[in-house]
C-alpha positions in Angstrom: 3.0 -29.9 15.7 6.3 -28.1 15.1 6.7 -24.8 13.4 7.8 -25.7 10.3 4.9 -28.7 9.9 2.4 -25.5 11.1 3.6 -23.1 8.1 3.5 -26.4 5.7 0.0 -27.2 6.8 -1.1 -23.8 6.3 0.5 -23.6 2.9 -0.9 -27.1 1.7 -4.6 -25.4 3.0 -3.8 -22.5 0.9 -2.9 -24.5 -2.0 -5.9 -26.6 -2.4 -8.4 -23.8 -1.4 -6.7 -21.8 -4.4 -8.3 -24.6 -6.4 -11.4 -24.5 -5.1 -11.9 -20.7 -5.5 -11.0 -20.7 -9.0 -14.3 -22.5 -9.4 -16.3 -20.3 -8.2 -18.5 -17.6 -10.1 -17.9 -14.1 -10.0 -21.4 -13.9 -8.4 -20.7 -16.4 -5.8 -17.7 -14.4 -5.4 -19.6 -11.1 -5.1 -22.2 -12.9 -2.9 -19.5 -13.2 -0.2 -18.1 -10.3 -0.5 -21.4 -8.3 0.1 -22.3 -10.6 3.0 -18.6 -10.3 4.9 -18.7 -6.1 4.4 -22.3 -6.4 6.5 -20.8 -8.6 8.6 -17.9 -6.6 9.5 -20.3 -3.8 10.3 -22.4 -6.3 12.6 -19.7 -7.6 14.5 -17.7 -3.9 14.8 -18.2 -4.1 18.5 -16.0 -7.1 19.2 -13.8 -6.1 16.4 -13.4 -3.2 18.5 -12.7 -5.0 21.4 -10.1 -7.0 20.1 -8.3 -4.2 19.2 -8.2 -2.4 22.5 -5.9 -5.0 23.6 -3.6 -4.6 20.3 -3.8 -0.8 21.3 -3.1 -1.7 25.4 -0.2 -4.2 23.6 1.1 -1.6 21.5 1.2 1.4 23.5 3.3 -1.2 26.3 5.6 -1.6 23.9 6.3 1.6 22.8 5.3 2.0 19.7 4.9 5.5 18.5 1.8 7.8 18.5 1.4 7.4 14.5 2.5 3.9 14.6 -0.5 3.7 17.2 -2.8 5.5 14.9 -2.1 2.9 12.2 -3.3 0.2 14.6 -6.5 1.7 15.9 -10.1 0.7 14.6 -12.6 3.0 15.4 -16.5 2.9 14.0 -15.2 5.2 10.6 -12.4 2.6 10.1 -14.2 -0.4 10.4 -17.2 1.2 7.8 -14.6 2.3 5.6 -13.6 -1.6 5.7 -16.8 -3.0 4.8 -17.1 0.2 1.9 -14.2 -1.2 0.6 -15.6 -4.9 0.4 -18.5 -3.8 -1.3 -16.2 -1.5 -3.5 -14.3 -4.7 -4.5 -17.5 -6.4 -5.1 -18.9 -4.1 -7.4 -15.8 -4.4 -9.4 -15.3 -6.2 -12.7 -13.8 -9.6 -12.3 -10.0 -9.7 -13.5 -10.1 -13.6 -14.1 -11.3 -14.9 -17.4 -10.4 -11.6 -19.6 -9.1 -12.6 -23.2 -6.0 -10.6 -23.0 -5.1 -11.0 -26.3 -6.4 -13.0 -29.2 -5.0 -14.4 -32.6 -5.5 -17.2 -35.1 -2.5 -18.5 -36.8 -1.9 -19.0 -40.6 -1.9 -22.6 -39.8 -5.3 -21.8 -38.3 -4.5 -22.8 -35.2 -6.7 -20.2 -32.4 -4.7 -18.6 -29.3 -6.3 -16.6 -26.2 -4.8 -15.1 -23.9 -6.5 -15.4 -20.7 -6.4 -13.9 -17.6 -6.1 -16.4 -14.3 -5.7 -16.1 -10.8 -1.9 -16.1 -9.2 -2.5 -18.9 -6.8 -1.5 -18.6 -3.3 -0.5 -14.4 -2.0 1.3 -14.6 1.1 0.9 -10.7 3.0 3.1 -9.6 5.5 2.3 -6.2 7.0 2.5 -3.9 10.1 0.2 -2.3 12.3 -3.1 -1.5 10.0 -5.2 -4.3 10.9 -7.5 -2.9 7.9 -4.8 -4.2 5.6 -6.5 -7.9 6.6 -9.9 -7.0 5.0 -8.3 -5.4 1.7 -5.6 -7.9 1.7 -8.2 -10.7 1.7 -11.2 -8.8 -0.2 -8.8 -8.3 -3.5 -7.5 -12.0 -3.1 -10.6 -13.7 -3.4 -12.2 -11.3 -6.1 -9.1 -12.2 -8.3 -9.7 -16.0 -7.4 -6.3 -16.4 -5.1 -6.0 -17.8 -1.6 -4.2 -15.6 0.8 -2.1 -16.0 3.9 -2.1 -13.0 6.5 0.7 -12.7 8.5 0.1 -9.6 10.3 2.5 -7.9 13.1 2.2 -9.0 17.1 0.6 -5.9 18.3 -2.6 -6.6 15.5 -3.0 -10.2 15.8 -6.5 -9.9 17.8 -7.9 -7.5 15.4 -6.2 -9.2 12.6 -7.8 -12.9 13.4 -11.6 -11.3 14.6 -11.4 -10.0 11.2 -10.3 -12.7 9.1 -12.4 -15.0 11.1 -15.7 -12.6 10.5 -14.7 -12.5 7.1 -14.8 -16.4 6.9 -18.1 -17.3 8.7 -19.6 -14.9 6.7 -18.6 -16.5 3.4 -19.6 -19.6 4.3 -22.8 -18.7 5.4 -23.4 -16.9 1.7 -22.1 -19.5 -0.1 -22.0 -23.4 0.8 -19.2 -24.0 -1.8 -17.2 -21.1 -0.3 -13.4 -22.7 0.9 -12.7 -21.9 4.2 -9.0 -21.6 4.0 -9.1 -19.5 1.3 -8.4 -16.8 3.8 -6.0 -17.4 6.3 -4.3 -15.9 9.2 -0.8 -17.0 10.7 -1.5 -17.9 14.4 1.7 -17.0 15.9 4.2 -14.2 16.2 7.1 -16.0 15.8 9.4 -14.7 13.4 10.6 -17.7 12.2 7.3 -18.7 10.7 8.5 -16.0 7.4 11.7 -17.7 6.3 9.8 -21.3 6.7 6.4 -20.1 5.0 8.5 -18.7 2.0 10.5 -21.5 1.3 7.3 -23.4 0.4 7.8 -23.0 -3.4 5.7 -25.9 -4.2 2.6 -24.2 -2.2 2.9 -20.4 -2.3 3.4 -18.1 -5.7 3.6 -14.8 -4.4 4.7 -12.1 -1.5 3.9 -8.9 -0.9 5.5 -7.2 2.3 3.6 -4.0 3.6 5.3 -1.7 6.1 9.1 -0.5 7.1 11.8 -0.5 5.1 13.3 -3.4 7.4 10.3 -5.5 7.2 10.6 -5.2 3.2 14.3 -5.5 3.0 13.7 -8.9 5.9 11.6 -10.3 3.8 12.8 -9.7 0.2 16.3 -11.3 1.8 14.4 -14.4 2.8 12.6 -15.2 0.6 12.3 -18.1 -2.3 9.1 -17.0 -3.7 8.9 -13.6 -6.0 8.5 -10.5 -3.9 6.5 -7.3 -5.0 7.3 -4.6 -2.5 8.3 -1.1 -2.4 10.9 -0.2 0.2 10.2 2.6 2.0 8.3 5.7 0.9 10.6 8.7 0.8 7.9 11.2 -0.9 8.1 15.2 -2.0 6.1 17.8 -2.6 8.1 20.6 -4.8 6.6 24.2 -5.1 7.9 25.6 -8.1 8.3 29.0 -9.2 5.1 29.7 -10.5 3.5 27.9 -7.9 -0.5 29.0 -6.6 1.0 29.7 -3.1 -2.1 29.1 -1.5 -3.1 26.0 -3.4 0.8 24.6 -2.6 0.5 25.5 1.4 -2.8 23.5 1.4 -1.2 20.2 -0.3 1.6 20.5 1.7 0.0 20.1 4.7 -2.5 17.7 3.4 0.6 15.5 2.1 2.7 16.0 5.5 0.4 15.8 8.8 -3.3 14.8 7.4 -1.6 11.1 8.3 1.8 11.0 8.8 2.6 7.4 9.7 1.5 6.6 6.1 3.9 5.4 2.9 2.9 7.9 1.1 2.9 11.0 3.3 5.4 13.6 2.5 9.2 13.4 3.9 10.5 16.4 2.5 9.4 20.1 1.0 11.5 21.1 -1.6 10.7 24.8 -2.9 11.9 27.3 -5.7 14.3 29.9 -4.7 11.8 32.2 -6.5 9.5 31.9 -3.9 10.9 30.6 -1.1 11.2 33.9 0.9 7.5 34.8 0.4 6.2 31.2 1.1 8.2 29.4 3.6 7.7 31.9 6.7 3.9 31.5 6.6 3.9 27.6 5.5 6.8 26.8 8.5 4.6 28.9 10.9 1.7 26.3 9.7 3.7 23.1 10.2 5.2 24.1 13.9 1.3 24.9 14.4 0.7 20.8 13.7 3.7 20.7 15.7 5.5 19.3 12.7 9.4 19.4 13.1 11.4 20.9 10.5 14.7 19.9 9.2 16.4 22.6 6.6 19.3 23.2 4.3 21.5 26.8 4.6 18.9 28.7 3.0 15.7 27.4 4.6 16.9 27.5 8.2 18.1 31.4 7.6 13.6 32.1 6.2 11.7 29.7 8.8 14.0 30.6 12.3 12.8 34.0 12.6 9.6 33.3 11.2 7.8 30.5 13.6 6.7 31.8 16.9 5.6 28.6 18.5 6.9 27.1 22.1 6.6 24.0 21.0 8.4 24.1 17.0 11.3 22.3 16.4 13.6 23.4 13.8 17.2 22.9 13.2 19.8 22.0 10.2 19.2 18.8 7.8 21.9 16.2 7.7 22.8 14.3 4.2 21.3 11.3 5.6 17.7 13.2 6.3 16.9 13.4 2.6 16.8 9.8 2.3 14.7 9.1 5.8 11.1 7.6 5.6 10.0 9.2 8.9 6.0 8.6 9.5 6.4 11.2 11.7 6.1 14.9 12.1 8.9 15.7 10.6 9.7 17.5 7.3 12.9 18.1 5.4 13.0 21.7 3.5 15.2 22.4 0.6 15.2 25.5 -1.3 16.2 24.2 -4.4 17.0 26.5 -8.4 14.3 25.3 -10.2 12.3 22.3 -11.5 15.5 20.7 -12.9 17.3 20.5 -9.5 13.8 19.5 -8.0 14.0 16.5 -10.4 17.3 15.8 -9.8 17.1 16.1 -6.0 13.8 13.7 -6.1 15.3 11.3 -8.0 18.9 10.9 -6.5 17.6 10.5 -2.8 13.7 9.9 -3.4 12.4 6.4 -3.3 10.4 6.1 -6.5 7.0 6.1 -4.7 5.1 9.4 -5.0 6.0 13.0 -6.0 4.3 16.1 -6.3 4.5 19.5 -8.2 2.8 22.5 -7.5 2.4 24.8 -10.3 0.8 27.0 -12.8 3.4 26.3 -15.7 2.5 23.7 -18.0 5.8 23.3 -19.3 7.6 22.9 -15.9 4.8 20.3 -14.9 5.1 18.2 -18.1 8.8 18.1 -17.5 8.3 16.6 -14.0 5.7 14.1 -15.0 8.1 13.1 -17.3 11.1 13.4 -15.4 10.6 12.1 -12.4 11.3 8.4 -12.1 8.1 7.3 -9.3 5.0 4.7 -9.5 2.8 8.4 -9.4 4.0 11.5 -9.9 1.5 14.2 -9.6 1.1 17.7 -10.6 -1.1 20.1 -8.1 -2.3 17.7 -6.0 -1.4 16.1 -3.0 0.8 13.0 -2.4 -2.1 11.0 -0.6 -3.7 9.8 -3.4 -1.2 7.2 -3.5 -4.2 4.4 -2.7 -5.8 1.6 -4.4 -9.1 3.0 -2.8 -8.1 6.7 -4.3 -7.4 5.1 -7.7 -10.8 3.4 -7.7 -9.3 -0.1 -7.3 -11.8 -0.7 -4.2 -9.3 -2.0 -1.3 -5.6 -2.0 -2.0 -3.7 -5.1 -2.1 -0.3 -2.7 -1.4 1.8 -0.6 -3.7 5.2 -1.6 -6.0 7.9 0.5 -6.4 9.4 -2.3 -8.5 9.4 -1.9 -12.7 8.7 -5.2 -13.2 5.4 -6.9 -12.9 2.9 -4.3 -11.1 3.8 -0.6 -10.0 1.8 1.3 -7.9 -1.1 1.0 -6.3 -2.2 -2.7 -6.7 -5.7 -4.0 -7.4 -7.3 -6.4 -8.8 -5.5 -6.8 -12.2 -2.6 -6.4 -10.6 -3.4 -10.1 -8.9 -3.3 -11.7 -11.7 -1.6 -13.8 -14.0 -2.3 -15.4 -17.6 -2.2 -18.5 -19.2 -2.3 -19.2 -23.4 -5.1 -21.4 -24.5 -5.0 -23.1 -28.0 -7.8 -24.1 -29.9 -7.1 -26.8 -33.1 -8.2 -29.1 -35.2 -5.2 -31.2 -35.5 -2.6 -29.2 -36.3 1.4 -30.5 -35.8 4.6 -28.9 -36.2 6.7 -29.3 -39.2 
């Protein structure tokens, strides 16, 4: 079997397991759910197994320390996995809401109705915990999914999905196996094939780098919900709890850097800037952060850290607009909460920005301001989450305006259909 009859096969699976899912009842659904978190927990030492070859893979090829901290699964991450299957489960069921109800003068009744999307393709790097959230949200909201994960996961990424599988067909007999399905080979050219299959596949969501997006988005015939890359700021205003600021600026830069919506760059007041960027630089170089810094922040931080190992040196143009997922940070003393905004929104990626203050006014004007899925005002950037926003497991987050934005859940995997109810009504 070629590669393009594989990706058609899968696709046609897909399809007709779509079909068969939208059958079930949410607490057959549930049913599984429950029985593949405890099964995830069961199996976590060949899950675990599986992954130390991704990790032997991944640190062969060079892939970076955070980039490797993405990929591991560890006894926390694999809990947290089954936490957020039983999250998912406890969750109300998105398909079979009336949206929207009305009766016309001709008496004619319309509903609104939520229904599932049909058949999500995810394509994603690294986290093989995205399989289990990916899949979890899919089947809650009635859709079949295909997994295509990166090279250095696919172990973890098929023990999972496999795991996942068994377990649902042991809970329920009706339960389609290829409702969740994994791509079986790192070839490349399985993307462009898979995502010409209009006829099969509705949906694609791309997780990970900006390339990755920008590869697929370019390729693609289906509708793509993505967010690019996650450029993200914290701003310390004038009136800023210093304190509370240094605290969600190092929570938003180094608690996990290799993250979309970890902070790239620190912009802060001019106001303040002399009495809080000494101590808070001191605090990065101490997470061995390296800092990158306009005129006036390089003349406050360079005297100030006392570290053999800081890095520190001037910020190039091209900096502000970098999506590291690294330890690095951009600082920018900036005039105020206006030029915060503007700086945000001219090289910021519409993913998620922070302000730190005690002024009302100045926060209400960079809720309003700023043009990001979440904007946030004295807390940290890290919320950014569909397990933070109490959606359970996250199916990914949307920079995009139309359709979903932000963290996606279950709603967010839907679509609707119009039923109408007569008693022999035709059109004049």
């Amino acid at each position: 079997m070629n590669l393009n009859e594989q990706m058609t096969r899968l696709a046609q699976q897909a399809k007709a397991a779509s079909r068969e899912l939208a059958k079930l009842t949410t607490a057959e659904k549930n049913a599984c759910l429950l029985a593949m978190a405890t099964a995830l927990e069961q199996n976590a030492d060949a899950i675990k197994q599986a992954n130390a070859l991704d990790m032997e893979f991944g640190a062969s090829h060079g892939l970076s320390a955070a980039m490797l901290d993405r990929l591991k699964l560890d006894d926390k991450r694999i809990a947290g996995m089954a936490k957020g299957l039983r999250e998912v489960a406890a969750l109300p069921d998105p398909i079979g809401k009336i949206l929207d109800e009305r009766t016309r003068p001709n008496g004619l009744k319309l509903q609104k109705i939520s229904t599932p999307i049909g058949v999500v393709v995810i394509i994603y790097e690294s986290r093989p915990n995205v399989t289990a959230d990916a899949a979890s949200l899919c089947f809650k909201s009635g859709n079949a999914t295909i997994l295509r994960g990166g090279k250095e996961a696919l172990n973890s990424n098929q023990i999972i999905a496999r795991t996942m599988i068994d377990a649902g067909k042991v809970a329920h007999q009706g339960f389609p196996e290829h409702a969740i399905q994994v791509v079986p080979t790192p070839d490349r050219e399985a993307i462009p094939i898979l995502l010409s299959l209009t006829q099969y596949v509705d949906l694609c969501m791309p997780r990970g780098g900006e390339s990755l997006i920008r590869a697929v988005a370019d390729c693609s015939k289906v509708p793509v919900i993505k967010h690019y890359k996650g450029v993200c700021h914290v701003y310390v205003d004038a009136d800023a709890d210093l304190q509370m600021a240094e605290e969600i600026t190092l929570n938003a830069k180094v608690q996990r850097p290799g993250v979309c919506n970890a902070a790239e760059t620190l912009l802060v007041d001019q106001a303040v800037a002399k009495s809080f960027l000494p101590h808070m630089a001191q605090k990065l170089a101490d997470k061995k952060v390296e800092l990158r810094c306009d005129p006036v922040a390089l003349g406050l931080v360079q005297s100030a850290i006392h570290h053999p190992q800081s890095a520190i040196k001037a910020a190039a143009e091209q900096d502000y607009f970098t999506e590291y997922m690294d330890y690095i940070l951009n600082v920018r003393v900036v005039d105020g909460v206006r030029a915060a905004i503007d700086h945000i929104n001219f090289y910021g990626s519409a993913h998620s920005d922070s302000i730190v203050t005690k002024n009302e006014a100045h926060a209400k004007q960079f809720l309003a301001e700023v043009d990001s899925a979440a904007v946030y005002w004295n807390a940290s950037t890290r919320f950014t989450d569909g397990g933070e926003f109490g959606m359970g497991a996250e199916i990914g987050i949307s920079t995009d305006k139309i359709g979903a934005r932000g963290p996606m859940g279950l709603d967010e995997l839907t679509s609707y259909k119009w039923l109408g109810i007569g008693n022999g009504q035709i059109r004049s």
